[in-house]
C-alpha positions as CSV (number, residue, x, y, z in Angstrom):
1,X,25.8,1.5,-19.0
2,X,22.5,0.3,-20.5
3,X,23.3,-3.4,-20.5
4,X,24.6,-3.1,-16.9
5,X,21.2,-1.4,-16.0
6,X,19.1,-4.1,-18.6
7,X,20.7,-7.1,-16.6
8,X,20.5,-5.8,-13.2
9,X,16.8,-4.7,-13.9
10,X,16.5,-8.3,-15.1
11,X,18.2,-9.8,-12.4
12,X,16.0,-7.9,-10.0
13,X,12.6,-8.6,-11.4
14,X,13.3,-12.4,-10.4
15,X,13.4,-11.4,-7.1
16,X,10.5,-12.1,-4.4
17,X,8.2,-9.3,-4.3
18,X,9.6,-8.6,-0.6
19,X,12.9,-8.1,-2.0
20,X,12.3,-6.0,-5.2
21,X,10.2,-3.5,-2.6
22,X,12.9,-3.4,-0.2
23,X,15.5,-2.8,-3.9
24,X,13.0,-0.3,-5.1
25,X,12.9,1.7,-1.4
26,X,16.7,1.7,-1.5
27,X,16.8,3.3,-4.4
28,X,14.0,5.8,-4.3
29,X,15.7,6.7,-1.1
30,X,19.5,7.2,-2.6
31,X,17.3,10.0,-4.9
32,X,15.8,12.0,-2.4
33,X,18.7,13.9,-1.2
34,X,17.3,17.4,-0.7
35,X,15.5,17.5,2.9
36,X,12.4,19.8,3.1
37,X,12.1,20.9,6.6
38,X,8.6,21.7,6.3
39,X,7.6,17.9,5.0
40,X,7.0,16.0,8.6
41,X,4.6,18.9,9.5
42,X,2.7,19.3,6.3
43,X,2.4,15.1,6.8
44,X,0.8,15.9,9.6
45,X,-1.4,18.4,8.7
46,X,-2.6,16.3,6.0
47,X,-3.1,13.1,8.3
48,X,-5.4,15.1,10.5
49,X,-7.5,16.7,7.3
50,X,-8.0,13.4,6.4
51,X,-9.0,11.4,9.8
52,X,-11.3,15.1,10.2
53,X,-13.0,14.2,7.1
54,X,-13.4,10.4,7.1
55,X,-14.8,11.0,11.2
56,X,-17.1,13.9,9.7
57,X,-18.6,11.5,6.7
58,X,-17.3,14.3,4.2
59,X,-14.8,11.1,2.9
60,X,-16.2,8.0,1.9
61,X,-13.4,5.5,2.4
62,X,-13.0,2.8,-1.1
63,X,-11.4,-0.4,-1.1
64,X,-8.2,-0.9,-2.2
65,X,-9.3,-3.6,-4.6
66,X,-12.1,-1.0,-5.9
67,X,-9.3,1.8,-6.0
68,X,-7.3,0.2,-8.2
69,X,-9.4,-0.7,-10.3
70,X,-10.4,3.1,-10.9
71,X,-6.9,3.8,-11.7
72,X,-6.2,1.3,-13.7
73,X,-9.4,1.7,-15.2
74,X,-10.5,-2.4,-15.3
């Protein structure tokens, strides 16, 4: 089964970006098979904390470019 997985993988990689995001959603998706009732509202909970504290100043928006660059630490 490794092979199989090692040339698909390969095969995949060759892909446009578009492509192996649309691959890599498909199969994060076949995973996720347990449904947690309480996820859409907790989503929204969160959404509104966060819009709350960017509109109150407590967050300071970053970047994306500036973000990744934390995480990746470069």
């Amino acid at each position: 089964m490794k092979d199989v997985a090692a040339r698909i993988l390969d095969q995949a990689l060759r892909l446009p970006a578009e492509a192996r995001a649309a691959i890599a959603d498909f199969l994060l998706e076949s995973l996720d098979t347990a449904v947690d009732a309480d996820a859409e509202d907790a989503w929204r909970q969160e959404i509104r904390k966060r819009i709350k504290d960017l509109d109150s100043g407590l967050t300071t928006p970053v970047p994306w470019s500036e973000a990744r660059k934390a995480i990746l630490g470069s």
